[in-house]
N, C-alpha and C positions, 0 to 999 in steps of 0.2 A: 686492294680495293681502291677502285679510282672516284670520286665521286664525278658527277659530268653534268652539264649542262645548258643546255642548246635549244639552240631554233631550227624547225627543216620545216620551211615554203616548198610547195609544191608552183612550180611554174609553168607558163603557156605548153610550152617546147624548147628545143634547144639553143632555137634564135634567140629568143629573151633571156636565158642563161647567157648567149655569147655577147650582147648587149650593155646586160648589166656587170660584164665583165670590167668592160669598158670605161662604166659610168662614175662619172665626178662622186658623187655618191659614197663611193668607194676608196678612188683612187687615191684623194685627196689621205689617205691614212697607209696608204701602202709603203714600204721602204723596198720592199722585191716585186721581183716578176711571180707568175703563177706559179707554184711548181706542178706538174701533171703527170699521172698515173691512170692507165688503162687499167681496170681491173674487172674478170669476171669472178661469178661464184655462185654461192648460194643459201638458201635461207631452210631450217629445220627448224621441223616439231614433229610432236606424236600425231598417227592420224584425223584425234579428234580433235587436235589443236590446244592440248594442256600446256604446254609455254604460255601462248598467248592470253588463255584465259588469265595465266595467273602472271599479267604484264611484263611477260621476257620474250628475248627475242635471241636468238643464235644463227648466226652469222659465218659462213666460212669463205673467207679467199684468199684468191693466190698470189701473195705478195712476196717479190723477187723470188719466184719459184720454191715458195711453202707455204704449205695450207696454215693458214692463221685463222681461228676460231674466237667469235666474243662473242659474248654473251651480257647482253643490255636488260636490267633489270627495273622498269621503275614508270611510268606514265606520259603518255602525252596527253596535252588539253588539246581542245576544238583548235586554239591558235598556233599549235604544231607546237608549244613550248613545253621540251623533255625535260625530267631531272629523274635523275636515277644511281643507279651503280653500273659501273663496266668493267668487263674484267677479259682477259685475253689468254690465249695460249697457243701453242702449236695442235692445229687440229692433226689426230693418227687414227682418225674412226669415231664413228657415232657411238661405238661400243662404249669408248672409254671418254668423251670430251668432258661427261657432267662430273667424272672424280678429278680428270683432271681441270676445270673450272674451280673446284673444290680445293685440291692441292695451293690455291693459289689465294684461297680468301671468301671464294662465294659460297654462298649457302648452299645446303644439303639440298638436292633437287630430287624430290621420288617424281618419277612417273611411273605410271601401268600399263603405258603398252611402247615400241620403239620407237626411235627416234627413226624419221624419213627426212627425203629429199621434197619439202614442199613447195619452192620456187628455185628459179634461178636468175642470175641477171648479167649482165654486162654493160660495164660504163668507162667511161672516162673523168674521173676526178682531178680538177681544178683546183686547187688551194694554195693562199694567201694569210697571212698576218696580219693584221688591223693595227697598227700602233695609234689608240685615241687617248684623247685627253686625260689627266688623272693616273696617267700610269696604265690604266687600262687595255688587255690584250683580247683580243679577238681571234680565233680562225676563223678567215671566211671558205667557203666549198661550194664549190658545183659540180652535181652529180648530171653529164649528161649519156643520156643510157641510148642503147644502140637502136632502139625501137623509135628514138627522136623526144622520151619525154625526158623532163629534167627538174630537178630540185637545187634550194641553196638552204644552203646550212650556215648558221655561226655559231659556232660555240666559245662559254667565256674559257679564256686560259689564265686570264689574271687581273682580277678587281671582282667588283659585289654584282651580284643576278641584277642588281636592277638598272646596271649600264648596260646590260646586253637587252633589256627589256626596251628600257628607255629609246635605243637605237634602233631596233625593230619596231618600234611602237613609230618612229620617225619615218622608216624604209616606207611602211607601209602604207603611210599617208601620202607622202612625197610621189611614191612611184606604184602608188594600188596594185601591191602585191596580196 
């Protein structure tokens, strides 16, 4: 069980992603370059949408040539701030992913009818390290998708929820995200 917790802005398009890739904002905490990975895949649930009602999300794609499945359990608020549980595994079928999300820590999933193919996607992910003040670790991410929209995410990797708060509470004044 991982515990997680992050921010995902939704942005204009992908120019404002490649933008604020750029920006002092940012940079000024960077010690690398981006690292970037293409990746498609796709998003499941039951037809009537029992994951989502009950705040989970399953995730499958194809990284270095095997299907990786997670499974995100836990809320976002109106200002995209997640905190939840995540949990990962090699996806081998819809049949088997909720025992095997299970084998690994997460809760007992019943549902009543099968799991589908409810969306798909393809992007290109962007990510960086934030080294801030205080010891303080960051990932930053940009998700830009092939249809031209795009998101940034940061999620904390080490220090307290309310540096990554505090910092997003900054982003978003600074540059009216």
């Amino acid at each position: 069980m991982a515990s997680k917790i992050e921010i995902k802005l939704r942005l204009r398009d992908a120019d404002q992603a490649h933008r604020l890739m750029s920006d002092e904002f940012f940079t000024r905490y960077m010690k690398d370059r981006f690292r970037e990975r293409y990746t498609v895949g796709s998003f499941y649930d039951t037809a009537d949408g029992e994951l989502a009602a009950a705040n989970r999300t399953l995730r499958v794609r194809k990284i270095n040539n095997i299907n990786v499945a997670d499974l995100k359990e836990g809320f976002a608020d109106q200002s995209g701030f997640f905190y939840g549980e995540q949990w990962l595994c090699q996806f081998n079928g819809v049949e088997t992913v909720l025992a095997d999300f299970e084998e690994r820590g997460a809760p007992h999933i019943e549902i009543s009818s099968p799991l589908i193919q409810v969306r798909t996607f393809a992007s290109t992910r962007h990510t960086v390290t934030l080294y801030m003040p205080d010891r303080v670790r960051m990932e930053l991410s940009f998700d830009v998708n092939d249809d031209n929209s795009a998101r940034m995410g940061l999620e904390l990797l080490y220090g307290a929820g309310r540096e990554l708060i505090s910092y997003v509470d900054e982003l978003r004044r600074e540059k009216q995200i």
